[in-house]
N, C-alpha and C positions, 0 to 999 in steps of 0.2 A: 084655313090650314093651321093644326097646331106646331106652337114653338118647339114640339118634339121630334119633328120630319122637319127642320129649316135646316139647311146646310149654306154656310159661308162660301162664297163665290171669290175665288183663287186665281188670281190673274198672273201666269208664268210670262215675263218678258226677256229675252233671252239678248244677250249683246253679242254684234257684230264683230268679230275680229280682223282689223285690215290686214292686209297680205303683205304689204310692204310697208312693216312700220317700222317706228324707233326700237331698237336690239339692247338698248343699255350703253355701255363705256369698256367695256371688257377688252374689246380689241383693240383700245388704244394701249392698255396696258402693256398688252403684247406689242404691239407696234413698237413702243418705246423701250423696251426689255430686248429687241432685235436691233434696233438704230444703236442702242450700248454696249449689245454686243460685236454688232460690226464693227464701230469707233476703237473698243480694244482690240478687236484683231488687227486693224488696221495699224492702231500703235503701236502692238509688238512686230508686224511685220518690217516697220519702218523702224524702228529700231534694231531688227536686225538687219536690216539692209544698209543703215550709216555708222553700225557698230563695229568692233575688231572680234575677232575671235575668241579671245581673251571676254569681251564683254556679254556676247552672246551664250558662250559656256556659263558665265554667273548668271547670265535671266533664264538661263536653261533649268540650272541649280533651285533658285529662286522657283519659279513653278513646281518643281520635286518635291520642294520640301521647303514649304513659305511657312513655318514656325519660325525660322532661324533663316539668317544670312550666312549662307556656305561659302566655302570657296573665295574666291578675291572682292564676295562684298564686304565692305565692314561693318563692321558691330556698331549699330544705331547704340546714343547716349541710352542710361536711364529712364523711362519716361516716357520714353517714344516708341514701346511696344502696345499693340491691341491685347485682347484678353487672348489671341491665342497664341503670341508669340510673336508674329508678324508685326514690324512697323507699321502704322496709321499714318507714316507719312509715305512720300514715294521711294523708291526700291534705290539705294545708298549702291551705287557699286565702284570699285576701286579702279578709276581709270574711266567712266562713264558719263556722258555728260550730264548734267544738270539743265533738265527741260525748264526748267522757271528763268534761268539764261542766256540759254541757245549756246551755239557750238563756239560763238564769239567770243562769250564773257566763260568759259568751260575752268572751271576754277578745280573740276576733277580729271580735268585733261589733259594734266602736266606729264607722262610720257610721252603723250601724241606734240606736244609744245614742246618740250627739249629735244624730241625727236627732227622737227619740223628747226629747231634754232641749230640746229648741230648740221645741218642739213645745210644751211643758209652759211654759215660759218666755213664750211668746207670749201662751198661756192664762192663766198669769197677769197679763202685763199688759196682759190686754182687761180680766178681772173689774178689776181695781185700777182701771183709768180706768176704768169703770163705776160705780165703787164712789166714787169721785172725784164722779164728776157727782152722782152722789145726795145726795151731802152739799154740794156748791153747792146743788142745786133745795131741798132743806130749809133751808137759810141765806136761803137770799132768801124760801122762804117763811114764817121764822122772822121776818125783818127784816120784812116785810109784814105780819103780824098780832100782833108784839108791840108793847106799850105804850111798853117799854124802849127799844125798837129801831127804832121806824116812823119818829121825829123825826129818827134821827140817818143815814136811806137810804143821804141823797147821802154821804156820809162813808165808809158803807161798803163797796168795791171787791173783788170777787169773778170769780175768773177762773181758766184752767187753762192751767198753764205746763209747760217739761219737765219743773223739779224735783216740779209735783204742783198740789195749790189753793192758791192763793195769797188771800190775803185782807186787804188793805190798808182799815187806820184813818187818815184822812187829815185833816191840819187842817183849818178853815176859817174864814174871817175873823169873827171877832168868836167863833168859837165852836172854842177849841185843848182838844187833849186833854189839858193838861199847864198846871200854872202855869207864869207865864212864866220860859226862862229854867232850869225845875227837872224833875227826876224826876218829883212829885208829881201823881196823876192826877188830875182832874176827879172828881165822882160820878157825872158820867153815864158817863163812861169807863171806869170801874168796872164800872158796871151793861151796859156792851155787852159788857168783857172778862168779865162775870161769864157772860153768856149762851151766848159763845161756847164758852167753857170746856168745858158743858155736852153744847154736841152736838160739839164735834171729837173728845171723849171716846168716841162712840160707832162711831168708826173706832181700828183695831187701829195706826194709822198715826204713825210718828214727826214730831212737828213740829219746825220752825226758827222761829226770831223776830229781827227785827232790827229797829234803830232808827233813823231817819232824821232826817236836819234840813235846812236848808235853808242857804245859803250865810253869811248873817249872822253875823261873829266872834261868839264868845262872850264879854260883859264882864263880867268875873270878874275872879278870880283868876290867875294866870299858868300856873298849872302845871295849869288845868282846863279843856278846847277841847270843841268840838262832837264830838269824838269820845269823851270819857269821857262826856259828857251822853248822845249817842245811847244807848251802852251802859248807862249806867242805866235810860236809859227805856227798853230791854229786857227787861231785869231787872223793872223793877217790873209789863212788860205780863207778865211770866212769872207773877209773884205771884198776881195778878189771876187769871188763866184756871186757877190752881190753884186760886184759892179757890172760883171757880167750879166745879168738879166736874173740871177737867183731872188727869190722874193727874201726879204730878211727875217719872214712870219716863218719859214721853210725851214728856219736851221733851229733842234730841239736840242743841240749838244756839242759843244767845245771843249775838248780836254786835252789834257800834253801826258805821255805817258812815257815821256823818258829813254830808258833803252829798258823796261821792263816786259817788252813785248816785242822781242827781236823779229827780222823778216828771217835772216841767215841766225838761224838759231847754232850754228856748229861754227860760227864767224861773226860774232857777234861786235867787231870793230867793221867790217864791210859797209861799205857806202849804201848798198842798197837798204841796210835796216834806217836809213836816213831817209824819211818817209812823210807822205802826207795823205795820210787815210781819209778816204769819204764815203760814206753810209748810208745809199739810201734805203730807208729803213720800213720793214714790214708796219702794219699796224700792230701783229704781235710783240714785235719788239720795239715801238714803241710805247705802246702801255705798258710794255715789261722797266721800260725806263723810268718812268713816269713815277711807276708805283716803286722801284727803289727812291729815286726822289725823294715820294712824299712818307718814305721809312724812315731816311736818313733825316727828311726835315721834324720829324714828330721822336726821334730819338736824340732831337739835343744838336746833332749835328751841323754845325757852321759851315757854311760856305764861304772862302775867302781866296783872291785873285794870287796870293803867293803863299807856298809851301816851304815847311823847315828848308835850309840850304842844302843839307848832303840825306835826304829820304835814303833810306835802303830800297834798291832795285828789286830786288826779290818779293820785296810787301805787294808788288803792284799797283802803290798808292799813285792816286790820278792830283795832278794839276789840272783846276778849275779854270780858264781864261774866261773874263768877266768881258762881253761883247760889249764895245765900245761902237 
């Protein structure tokens, strides 16, 4: 045979395709493009489910028109916008919490935190003036069926003022709480501050005491006025209500006030402005005390146990009694 008639022998071998093979990677991409999508919806739905109103309207906003922060979020710094306008960090909104946080440490959630403290503050001072009234209706029902205490009723004045219960010992004619003239108390005086003593103790409540007199110079000595005397008798009703069971941690204020603060303000000579006020005192007005206090002590102001001799009554300048 010639080399002009040979023809090359061509072997076609054809591959098998399996029917169930490897596909690629493709579906994971999607798989994972659906799992991130779910996660964000899942996110915004919980956040509007633990959000206010107020902050649901700004993620509402926020989706509208994510160039810019509308509405009550605020203006991310310098710096921290992407190329289109939008923050590259998370969504800034006014009053919203701070997921890197949690709702605990909410450092943008001081509405919902002064809302929640004002909230807390009110509650306490319903219980307190609750707490208040209960220890009037046991004082008057203490004054009602004690031995000590039934003779001397009218004398004793019980009521609820802003500073808290107020509870006024008050003269009366032929029958004063105090030798004439002196500190020194009566026994029965004693025996009512003894009583008292006992149940104001049974509130956690800081008291005030002040001393009253009535217009009548004081015939003395020169350099001793109704106002060192009010301040003893202070003092001595402090003694008194400690002996009685009052804790001595319990008394935040002693002062004598003279006749600068008459009871019979159209009778300002009457026995009854001759008086021995006691304060059990809110916590509002205790911090209110406090912080004058610490005004008076940071503007220079001295405290000292005795006052010029003749103060004018009108100033309503307070003698200080230093608890002994």
């Amino acid at each position: 045979m010639s080399e002009q008639n040979f023809q090359p022998l061509i072997i076609v071998r054809r591959k098998k395709r399996q029917k169930h093979g490897h596909h690629g990677g493709a579906w994971k991409v999607a798989y994972a493009d659906f799992v991130t999508a779910m996660m964000a919806f899942f996110l915004v739905m919980w956040l509007l489910g633990v959000g206010t109103r107020e902050q649901r309207a700004a993620i509402s906003e926020y989706f509208k028109n994510p160039s810019m922060t509308p509405g009550t979020a605020t203006i991310a710094p310098p710096g921290q916008f992407g190329p289109g306008g939008a923050s590259d960090s998370m969504i800034q909104l006014g009053g919203a919490m701070d997921l890197s946080h949690g709702p605990g440490k909410d450092k943008h959630g001081a509405p919902i935190v002064k809302k929640d403290v004002k909230a807390a503050e009110a509650l306490a001072r319903k219980q307190e003036k609750a707490r208040l009234e209960e220890l009037m209706k046991n004082l008057n029902a203490a004054i009602q069926s004690s031995q000590a205490l039934a003779p001397f009723k009218d004398q004793l004045l019980l009521d609820i003022t802003p500073e808290g219960l107020r509870i006024q010992i008050v003269d009366k004619l032929n029958r004063p709480m105090f030798d004439l003239g002196s500190a020194k108390l009566k026994p029965y005086t004693v025996k009512i501050l003894g009583e008292l003593g006992a149940s104001i103790n049974s509130v956690p409540n800081m008291i005030s005491i002040a001393g009253h007199t009535d217009d009548a110079p004081y015939s003395g000595t020169h350099d001793y006025s109704n106002w060192e005397l009010s301040a003893d008798r202070a003092n001595a009703a402090r003694r008194a209500l400690i002996a009685g069971g009052l804790q001595a941690g319990k008394v935040a204020r002693v002062v004598g006030l003279a006749a600068s603060v008459p009871f019979d303000k159209a009778n300002p000579g009457d026995p009854i402005n001759r008086r021995i006020s006691i304060i059990v005192m809110t916590r509002q007005a205790e911090k209110a005390a406090r912080s004058q206090e610490m005004a008076d002590g940071m503007s220079g102001a001295a405290s000292a146990p005795n006052v010029p001799a003749h103060p004018a009554p009108t100033t309503g300048r307070k003698a200080v009694a230093t608890p002994s």
